[in-house]
C-alpha positions in Angstrom: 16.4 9.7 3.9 17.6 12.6 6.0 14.0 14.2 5.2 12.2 11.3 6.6 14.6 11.0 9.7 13.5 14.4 10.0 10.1 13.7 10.3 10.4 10.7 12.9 8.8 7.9 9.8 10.7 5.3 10.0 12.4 3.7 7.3 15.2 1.6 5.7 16.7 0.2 3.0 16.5 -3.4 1.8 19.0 -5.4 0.0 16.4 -6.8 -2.6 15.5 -3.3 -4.1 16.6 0.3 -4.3 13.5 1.6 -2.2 13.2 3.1 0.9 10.7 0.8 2.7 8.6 2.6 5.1 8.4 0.8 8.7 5.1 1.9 10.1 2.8 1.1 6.3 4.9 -2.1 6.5 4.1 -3.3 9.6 0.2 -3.3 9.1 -1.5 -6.5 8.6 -1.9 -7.3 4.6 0.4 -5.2 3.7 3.4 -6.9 1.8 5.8 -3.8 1.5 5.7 0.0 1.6 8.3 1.7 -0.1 9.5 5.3 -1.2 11.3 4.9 -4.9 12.9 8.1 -5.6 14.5 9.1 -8.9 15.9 12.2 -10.6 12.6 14.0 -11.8 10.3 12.3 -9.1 9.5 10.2 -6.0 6.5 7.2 -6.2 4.9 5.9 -2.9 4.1 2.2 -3.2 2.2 0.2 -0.9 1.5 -3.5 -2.1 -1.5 -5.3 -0.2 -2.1 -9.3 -0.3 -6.1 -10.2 -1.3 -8.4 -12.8 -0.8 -8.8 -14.4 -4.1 -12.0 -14.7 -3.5 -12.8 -11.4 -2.4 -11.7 -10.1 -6.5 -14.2 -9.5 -7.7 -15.8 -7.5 -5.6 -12.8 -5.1 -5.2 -12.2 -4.7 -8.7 -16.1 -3.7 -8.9 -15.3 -1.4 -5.6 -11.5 0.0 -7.6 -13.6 3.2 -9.1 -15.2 4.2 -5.8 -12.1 3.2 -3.8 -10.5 6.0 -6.3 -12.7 8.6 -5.9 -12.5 8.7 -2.3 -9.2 8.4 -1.9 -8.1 10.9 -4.7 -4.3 11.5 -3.9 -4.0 7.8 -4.4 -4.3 5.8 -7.4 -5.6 1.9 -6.2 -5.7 -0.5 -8.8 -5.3 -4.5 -8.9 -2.2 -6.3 -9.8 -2.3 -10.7 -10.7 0.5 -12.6 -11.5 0.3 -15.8 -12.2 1.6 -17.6 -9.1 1.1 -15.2 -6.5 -2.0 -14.5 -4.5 -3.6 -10.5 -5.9 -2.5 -7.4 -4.6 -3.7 -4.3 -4.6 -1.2 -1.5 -5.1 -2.0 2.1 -3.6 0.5 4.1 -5.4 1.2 8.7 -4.8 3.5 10.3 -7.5 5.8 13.3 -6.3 7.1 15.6 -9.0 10.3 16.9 -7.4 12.0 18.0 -10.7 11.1 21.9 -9.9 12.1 21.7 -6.6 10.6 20.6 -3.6 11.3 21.1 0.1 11.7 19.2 3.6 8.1 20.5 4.9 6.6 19.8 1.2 8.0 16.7 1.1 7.2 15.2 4.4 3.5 16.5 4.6 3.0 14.8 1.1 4.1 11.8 3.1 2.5 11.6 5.8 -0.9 12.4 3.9 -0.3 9.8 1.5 0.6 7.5 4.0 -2.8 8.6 6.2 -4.9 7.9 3.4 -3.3 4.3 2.9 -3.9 3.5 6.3 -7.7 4.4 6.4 -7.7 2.8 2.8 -6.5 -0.2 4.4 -9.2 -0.2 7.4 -11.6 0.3 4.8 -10.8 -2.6 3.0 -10.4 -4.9 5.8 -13.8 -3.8 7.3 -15.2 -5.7 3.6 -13.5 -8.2 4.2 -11.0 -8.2 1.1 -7.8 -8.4 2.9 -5.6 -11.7 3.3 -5.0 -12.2 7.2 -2.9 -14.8 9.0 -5.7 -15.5 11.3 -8.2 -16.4 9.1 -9.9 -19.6 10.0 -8.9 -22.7 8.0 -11.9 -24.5 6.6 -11.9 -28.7 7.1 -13.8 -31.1 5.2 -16.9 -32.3 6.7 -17.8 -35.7 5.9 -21.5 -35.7 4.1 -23.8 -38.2 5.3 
């Protein structure tokens, strides 16, 4: 957390989990939560982003592409049962031979560049959930 201080990303911790959620990823629209998990051997970057159920099937069909050119990330789709899709964009740090502040926080900030343009990318076709969609209404057929 000091390394991050360091580096001016802004972060906390939630009492829900043991992550460090990352302010600026979380604040983006369609993005459910960033966080930082770090444990003894390593450190994974996890961002969670709501999807259109009806926009699915075409990302899982875009998920190898998406993958290729975004290579530091791995994107891939997650369903369960009662919740809406998400994709998760995931980075994995090795730290166990040692890693320092610099390392560290330029591995961060590149992984969290790449979500963001990730994320543009994906709203641009149209997969994300947003707030401001418009809601559809019945028309009467006549």
């Amino acid at each position: 957390m000091r390394w991050l201080t360091a580096g001016y990303i802004d972060h906390y911790i939630c009492e829900n989990c043991h992550g460090i959620h990352l302010s600026e990823l979380q604040g983006q629209d369609g993005v459910l939560e960033s966080r930082l998990f770090v444990e003894h051997e390593d450190a994974i970057l996890t961002t969670e982003i709501e999807v259109r159920p009806t926009a699915l099937l075409a990302l899982v069909a875009d998920l190898g592409r998406l993958n290729m050119n975004y290579p530091s990330l791995k994107v891939f789709v997650d369903i369960v049962d009662d919740n809406l899709p998400r994709l998760i964009v995931a980075d994995y740090l090795h730290t166990q031979a040692g890693m320092d502040q610099r390392q560290f926080l330029w591995i961060v900030q590149q992984t969290m560049m790449a979500t963001q343009q990730l994320l543009l990318e994906i709203g641009e076709l149209g997969f994300l959930m947003q707030d401001d969609e418009p809601q559809k209404t019945p028309s009467a057929v006549h």
